[in-house]
Each structure stands twice: as C-alpha cells, then as structure tokens.
matplotlib code that plots the C-alpha trace (Angstrom):
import matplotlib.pyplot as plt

x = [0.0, 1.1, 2.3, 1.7, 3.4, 1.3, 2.0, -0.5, 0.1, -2.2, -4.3, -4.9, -6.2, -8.5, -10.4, -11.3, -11.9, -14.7, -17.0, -19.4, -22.3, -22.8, -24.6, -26.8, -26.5, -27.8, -24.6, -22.0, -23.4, -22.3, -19.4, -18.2, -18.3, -14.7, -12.8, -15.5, -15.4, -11.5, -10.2, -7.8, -9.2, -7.2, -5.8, -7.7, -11.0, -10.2, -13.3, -15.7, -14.2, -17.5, -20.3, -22.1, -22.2, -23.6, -26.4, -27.0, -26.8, -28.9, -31.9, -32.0, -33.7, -31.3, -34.4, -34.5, -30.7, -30.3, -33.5, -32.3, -29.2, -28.7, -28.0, -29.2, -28.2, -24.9, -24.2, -25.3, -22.8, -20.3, -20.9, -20.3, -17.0, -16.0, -16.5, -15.1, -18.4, -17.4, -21.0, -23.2, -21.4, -20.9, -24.9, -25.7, -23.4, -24.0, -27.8, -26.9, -27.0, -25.4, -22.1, -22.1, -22.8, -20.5, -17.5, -18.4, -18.8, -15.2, -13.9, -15.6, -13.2, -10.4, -10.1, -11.3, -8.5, -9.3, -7.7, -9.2, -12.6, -12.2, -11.1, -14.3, -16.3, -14.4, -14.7, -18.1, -18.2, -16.6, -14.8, -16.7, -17.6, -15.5, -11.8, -10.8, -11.0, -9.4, -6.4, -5.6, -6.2, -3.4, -1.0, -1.6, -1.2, -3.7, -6.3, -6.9, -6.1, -8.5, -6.8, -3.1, -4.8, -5.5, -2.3, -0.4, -3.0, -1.3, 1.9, 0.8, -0.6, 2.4, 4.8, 3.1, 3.6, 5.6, 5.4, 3.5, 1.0, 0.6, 0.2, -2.7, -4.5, -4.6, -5.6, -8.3, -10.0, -10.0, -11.5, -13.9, -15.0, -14.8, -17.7, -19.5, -19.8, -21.0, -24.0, -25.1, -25.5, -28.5, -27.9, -27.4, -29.8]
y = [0.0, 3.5, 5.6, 2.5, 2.5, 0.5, 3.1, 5.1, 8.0, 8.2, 11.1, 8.4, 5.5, 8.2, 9.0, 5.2, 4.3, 1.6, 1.8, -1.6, 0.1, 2.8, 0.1, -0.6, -3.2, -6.7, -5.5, -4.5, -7.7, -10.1, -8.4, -8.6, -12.7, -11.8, -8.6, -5.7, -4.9, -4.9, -8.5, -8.9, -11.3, -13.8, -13.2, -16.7, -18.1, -20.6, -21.6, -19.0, -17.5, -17.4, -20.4, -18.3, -15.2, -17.6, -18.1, -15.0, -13.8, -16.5, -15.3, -12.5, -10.7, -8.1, -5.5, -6.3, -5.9, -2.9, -1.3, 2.2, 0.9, 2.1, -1.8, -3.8, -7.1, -6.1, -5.2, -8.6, -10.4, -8.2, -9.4, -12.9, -12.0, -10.6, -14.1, -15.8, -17.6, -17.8, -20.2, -17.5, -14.0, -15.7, -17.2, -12.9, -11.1, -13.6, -12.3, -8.3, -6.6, -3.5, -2.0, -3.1, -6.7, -7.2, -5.6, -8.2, -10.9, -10.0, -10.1, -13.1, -14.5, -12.8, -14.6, -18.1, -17.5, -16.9, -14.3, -14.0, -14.1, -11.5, -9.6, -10.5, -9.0, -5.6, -4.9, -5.4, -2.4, 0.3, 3.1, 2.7, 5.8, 4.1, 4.2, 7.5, 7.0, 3.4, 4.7, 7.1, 4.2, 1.9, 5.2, 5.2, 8.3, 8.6, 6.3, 3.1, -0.1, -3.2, -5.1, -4.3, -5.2, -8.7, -8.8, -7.8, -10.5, -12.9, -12.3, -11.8, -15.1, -16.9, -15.2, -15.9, -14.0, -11.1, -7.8, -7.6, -10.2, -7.8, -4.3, -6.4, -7.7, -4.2, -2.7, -5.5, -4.6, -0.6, -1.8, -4.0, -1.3, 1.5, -1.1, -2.4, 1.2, 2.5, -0.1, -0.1, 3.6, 5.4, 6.9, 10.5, 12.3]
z = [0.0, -1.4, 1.6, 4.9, 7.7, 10.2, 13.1, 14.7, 16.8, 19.7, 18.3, 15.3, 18.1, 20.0, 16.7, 16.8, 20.6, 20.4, 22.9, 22.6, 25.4, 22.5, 20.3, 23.6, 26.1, 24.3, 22.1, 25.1, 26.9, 23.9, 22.9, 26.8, 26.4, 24.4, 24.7, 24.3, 20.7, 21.0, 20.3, 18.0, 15.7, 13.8, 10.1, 9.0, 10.7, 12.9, 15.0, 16.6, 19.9, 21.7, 21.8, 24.6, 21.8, 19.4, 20.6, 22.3, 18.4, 17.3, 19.7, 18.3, 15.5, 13.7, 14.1, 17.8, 18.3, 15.9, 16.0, 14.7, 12.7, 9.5, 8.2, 11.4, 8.8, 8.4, 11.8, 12.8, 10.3, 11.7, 15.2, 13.7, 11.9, 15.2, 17.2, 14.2, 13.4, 9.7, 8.7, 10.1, 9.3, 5.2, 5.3, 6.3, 4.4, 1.1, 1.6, 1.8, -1.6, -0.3, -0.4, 3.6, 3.0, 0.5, 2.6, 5.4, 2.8, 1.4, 5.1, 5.8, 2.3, 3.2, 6.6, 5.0, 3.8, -0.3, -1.2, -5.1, -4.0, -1.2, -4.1, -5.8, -3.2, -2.2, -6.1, -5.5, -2.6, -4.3, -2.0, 0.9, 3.8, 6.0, 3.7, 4.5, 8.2, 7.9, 6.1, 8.5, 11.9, 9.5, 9.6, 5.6, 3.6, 0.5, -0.1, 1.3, -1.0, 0.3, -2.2, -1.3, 2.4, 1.0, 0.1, 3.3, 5.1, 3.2, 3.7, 8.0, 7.9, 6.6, 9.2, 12.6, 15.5, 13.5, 13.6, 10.3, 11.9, 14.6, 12.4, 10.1, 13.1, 14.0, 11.3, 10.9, 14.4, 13.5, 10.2, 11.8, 14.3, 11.5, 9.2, 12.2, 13.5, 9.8, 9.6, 13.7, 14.0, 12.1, 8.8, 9.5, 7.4]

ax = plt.figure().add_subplot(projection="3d")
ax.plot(x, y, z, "-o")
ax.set_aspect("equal")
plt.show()
C-alpha cells in the first residue's frame, strides 16, 4: 500500500476508541463474552471464539438488536466475523446486496482465507464511507487499498507472530470497528 506505515500515533487511536455500550446493552453484553469490541481477531478463521455469543446472536432478531441501525443485517454479520463464526457472518453477508454486505462478505473471504474471492467482493463495494477514516487508523497516507490489504493479510498469515502479523491484526480490528460502526448507528440524514 502506497504511503503504509502501520504506526499510529495516539491522536490516530483516540479518533477510533470503540466503545461496545454505544450500540446498547444486548450488544456491550455479547461483545463482553470476548474482549468488548477490541479482540484482535485472527488473520484466517479458525473456530468462533464465543459459543455463549452464538447463541446470544442467534436469539436475536437483527431488528431487535439494531432497531435504529442504519443496516441492522450487516451489523449482525459483523458481530459474527468478530467471534469468528465464519457459517453464520458468510450465510448474512452472502444475503446483503449492499455496499455493507458485500465488505463483510469480502472479510468473511479474506479470513477463510481466499484471497481471489475476497477480491471479488471488495470490487463489489466500491470506495466505501469508511476508507478515508481506515487509512488514517493503519497510519496510511492517501487512499486506502483493500486489495493491497488482502495482500499484506497474506503475507501476515504466513509469518506468525511477526510484527507484520501484529500491524494487520490491528488494522483488521479498526476496520472492523470502523464497518460495524458504519451499519449499527442510524444513517445520518
């Protein structure tokens, strides 16, 4: 990626300070079973982190979690791809023809790990609201590259426990907070 460096400085992790109770307390309450919005999840799905968040998430309706959200399917994927639930965040995102349901379904592929069709599906989003702010959380200058992301995933995966590992895991939490942010909050009119 044109211009990464991977660092942030700490005005750069302030802008995105998660805070799971602003998404209500069914959400804070399941994302509390495993780190609170801030695990670092891995590069490629292993199993999901969380059977007790399963089936919390399973009991509920996406209306009922995220009644005011501006994609309440989306956000619940993104829940999924946070507990590495990879059957149920791909059977949601496969069913969202939006720009956000495509990004999670190109996640969900980019941790499977298959790198060609997580490439499929970021083509399929386009620049998305939440690039701009992503590129500055990886310490980026000029646009972010999802595809060049792929790429540095791969590379992560295949060196484990690096330093590189460490940066994309990073990155992949602010992305994941940046996109799960974006579809739980209401559309700003």
């Amino acid at each position: 990626m044109d211009g990464y460096t991977g660092d942030m400085t700490p005005v750069q992790a302030e802008e995105f300070r998660f805070r799971a109770l602003d998404y209500g307390p069914d959400v804070a309450a399941i994302l509390a079973l495993d780190g609170d919005g801030e695990r670092l999840m891995p590069l490629a799905m292993e199993q999901c982190s969380s059977e007790a968040a399963r089936e919390r998430l399973r009991a509920f309706p996406p209306r009922q979690l995220f009644a005011v959200a501006r994609a309440p399917e989306a956000a619940l994927s993104g829940l999924y791809v946070y507990f590495s639930c990879f059957e149920e965040a791909h059977s949601i995102a496969q069913d969202i023809a939006t720009a956000e349901g495509s990004y999670w379904h190109a996640i969900v592929h980019r941790q499977e790990p298959d790198a060609g069709n997580a490439a499929y599906w970021f083509r399929q989003v386009g620049t998305h609201p939440i690039f701009p702010a992503l590129a500055r959380g990886a310490g980026q200058e000029g646009n972010w590259d999802p595809f060049a992301f792929i790429e540095i995933c791969e590379q992560a995966q295949r060196q484990p426990g690096s330093e590189l590992e460490g940066r994309a895991r990073t990155i992949q939490r602010i992305e994941w907070q940046l996109l799960f942010d974006y579809c739980a909050r209401p559309a700003v009119a």
